[in-house]
C-alpha positions in Angstrom: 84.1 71.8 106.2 83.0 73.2 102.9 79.7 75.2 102.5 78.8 75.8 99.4 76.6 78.7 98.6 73.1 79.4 96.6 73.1 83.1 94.4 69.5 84.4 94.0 70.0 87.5 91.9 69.1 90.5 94.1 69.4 94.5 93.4 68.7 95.0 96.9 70.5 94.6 99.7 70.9 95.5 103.7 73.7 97.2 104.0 76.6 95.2 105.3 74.9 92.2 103.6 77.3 89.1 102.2 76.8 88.9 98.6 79.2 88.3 95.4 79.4 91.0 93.3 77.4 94.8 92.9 78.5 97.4 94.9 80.4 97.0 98.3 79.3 98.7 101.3 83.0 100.3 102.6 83.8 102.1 105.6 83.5 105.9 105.2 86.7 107.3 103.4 88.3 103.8 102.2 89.8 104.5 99.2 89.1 102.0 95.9 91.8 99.5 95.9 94.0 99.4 92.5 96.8 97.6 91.5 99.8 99.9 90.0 102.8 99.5 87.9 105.9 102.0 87.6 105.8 104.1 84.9 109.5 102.5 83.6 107.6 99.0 83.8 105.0 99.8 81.4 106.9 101.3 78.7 108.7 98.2 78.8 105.5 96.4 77.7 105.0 95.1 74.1 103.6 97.3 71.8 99.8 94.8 72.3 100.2 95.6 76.0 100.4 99.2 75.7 97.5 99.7 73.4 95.3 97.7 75.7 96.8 100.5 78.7 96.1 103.7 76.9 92.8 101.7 76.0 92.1 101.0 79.5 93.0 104.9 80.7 90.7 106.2 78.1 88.1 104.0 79.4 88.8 105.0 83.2 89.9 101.7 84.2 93.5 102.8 84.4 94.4 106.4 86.4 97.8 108.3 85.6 99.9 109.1 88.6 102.8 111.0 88.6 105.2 107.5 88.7 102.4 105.1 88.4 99.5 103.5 86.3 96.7 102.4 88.8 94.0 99.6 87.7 90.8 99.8 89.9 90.3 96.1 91.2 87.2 94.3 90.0 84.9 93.8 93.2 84.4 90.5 93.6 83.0 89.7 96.9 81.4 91.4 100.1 81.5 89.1 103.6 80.1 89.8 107.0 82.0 88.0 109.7 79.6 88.2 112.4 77.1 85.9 109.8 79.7 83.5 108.9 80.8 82.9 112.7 77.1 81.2 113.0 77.4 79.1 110.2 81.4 78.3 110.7 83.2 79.2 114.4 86.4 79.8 111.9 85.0 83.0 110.7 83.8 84.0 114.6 85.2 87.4 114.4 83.7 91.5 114.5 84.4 92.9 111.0 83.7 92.9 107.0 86.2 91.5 104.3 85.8 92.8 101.0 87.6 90.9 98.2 89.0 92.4 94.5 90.9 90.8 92.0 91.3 91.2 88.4 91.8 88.1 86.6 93.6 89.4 83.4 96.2 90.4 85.7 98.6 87.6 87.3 101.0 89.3 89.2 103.3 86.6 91.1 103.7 82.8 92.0 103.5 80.8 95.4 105.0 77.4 94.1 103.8 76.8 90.5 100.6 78.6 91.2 100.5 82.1 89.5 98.2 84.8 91.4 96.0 87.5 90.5 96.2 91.2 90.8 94.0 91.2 94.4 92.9 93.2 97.2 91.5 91.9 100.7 90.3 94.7 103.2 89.4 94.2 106.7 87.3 96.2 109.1 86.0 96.3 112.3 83.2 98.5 113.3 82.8 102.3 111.8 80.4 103.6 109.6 79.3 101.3 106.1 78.5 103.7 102.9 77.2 101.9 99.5 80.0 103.0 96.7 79.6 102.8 93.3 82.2 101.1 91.7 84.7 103.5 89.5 85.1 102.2 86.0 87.0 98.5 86.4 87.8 95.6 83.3 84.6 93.7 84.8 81.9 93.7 86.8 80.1 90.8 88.6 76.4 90.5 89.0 75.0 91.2 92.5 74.0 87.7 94.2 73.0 87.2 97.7 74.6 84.2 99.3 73.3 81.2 100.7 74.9 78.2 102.5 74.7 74.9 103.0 76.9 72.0 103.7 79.0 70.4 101.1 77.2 67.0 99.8 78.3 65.4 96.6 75.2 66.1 94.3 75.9 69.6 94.2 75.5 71.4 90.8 77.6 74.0 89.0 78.2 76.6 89.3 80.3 75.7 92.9 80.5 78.7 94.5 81.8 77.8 98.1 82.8 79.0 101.7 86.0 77.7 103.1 86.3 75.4 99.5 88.6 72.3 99.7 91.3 71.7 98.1 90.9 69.0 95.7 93.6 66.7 96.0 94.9 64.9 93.0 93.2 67.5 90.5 96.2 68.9 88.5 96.2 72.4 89.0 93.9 72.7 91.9 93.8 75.4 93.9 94.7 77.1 96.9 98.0 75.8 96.4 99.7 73.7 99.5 99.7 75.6 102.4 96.9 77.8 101.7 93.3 77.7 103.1 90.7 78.5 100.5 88.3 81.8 101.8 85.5 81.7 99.0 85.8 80.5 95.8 83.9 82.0 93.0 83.0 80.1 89.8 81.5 80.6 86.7 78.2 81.1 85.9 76.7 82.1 82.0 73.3 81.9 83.4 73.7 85.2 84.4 73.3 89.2 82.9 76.2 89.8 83.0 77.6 86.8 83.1 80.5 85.8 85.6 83.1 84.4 82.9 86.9 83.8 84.2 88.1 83.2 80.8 89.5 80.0 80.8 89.9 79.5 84.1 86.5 77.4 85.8 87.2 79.4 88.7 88.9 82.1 91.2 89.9 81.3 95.4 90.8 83.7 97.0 93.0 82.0 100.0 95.7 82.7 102.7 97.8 81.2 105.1 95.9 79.6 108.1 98.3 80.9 110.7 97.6 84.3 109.2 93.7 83.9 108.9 94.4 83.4 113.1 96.0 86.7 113.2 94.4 88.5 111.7 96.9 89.6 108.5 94.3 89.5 105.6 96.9 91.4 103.1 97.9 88.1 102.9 95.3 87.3 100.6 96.0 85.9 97.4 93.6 85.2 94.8 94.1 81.9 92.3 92.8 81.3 89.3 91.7 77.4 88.4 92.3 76.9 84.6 90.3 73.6 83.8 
């Protein structure tokens, strides 16, 4: 079943509280996810691409390792467990997932489906700290979330738990054999806005088998261009 979910614009929050956007509450120590290219990658790039890098270094988006470039991952989405396994016995487990992805960034394909530079932590227990997020390309509004059921009448934007996939929509996503965690659309009724580009919306989604066990690096997120 699909929930889909209500934003009210909040500053504060508990910590370990779902929400879309702000800043995450992280276990002690957890370093800031970041996607990296090799050093003999990027100089690769055409000339467009490497302006927009040394761009994004001088803005502190982008951090120079010794063989690396590292991009800090846009925080996209902060979700207690514990709450969703009362609304939804699929999500009955201890534990936080915290969800990053950078949608200028497509990084692979499952099928014809092209994915986004992403992160997906997990975990259980230990001590939550509010982090400020380091310098990233974006940066979502903070929203509390919300649920109720999935009825027909419901109007954009569709931010959802568990979304469905829409059959027979060309370019739908999750792709086949993916279930959809939280999809994330936009919404220019916010300060700042949440804007995927052209895309109406991100999923982030994962194999069902390995939503069972557990393996959340499996976590891909998708971009729906409509």
């Amino acid at each position: 079943m699909e929930f889909w979910i209500g934003t009210p614009r909040t500053e504060t929050f508990a910590l370990g509280q779902s929400r879309i956007g702000g800043a995450p509450d992280l276990p002690k120590g957890t370093v800031w996810p970041r996607h990296r290219w090799l050093r003999s990658e990027t100089s690769q790039w055409p000339a467009y691409a490497r302006e927009d890098l040394t761009n994004a270094i001088e803005r502190g988006e982008v951090l120079e390792e010794l063989h690396h470039v590292a991009l800090a991952l846009p925080f996209v989405a902060q979700l207690d467990l514990a709450e969703l396994g009362q609304l939804d016995p699929r999500f009955a487990r201890a534990g936080h997932l915290w969800l990053f992805a950078d949608q200028q960034t497509t990084v692979g394909e499952i099928g014809d489906y092209p994915y986004q530079a992403s992160a997906c932590l997990y975990a259980e227990g230990g001590e939550l700290e509010r982090v400020t997020p380091p310098p990233t390309p974006e940066t979502l509004p903070g929203l509390a979330l919300t649920f109720a059921t999935a009825t027909g009448d419901q109007a954009e934007p569709r931010h959802a738990l568990w979304p469905a996939r829409y059959e027979g929509v060309i370019g739908a996503v999750p792709p086949a054999g993916y279930q959809g965690l939280l999809r994330v659309d936009s919404d220019y009724t916010l300060d700042p806005v949440i804007n995927w580009g052209d895309a109406a919306w991100i999923t982030f989604a994962i194999p069902p088998q390995a939503f069972a066990d557990g393996r959340f690096d499996e976590v891909r997120a998708f971009r729906f261009c409509g």
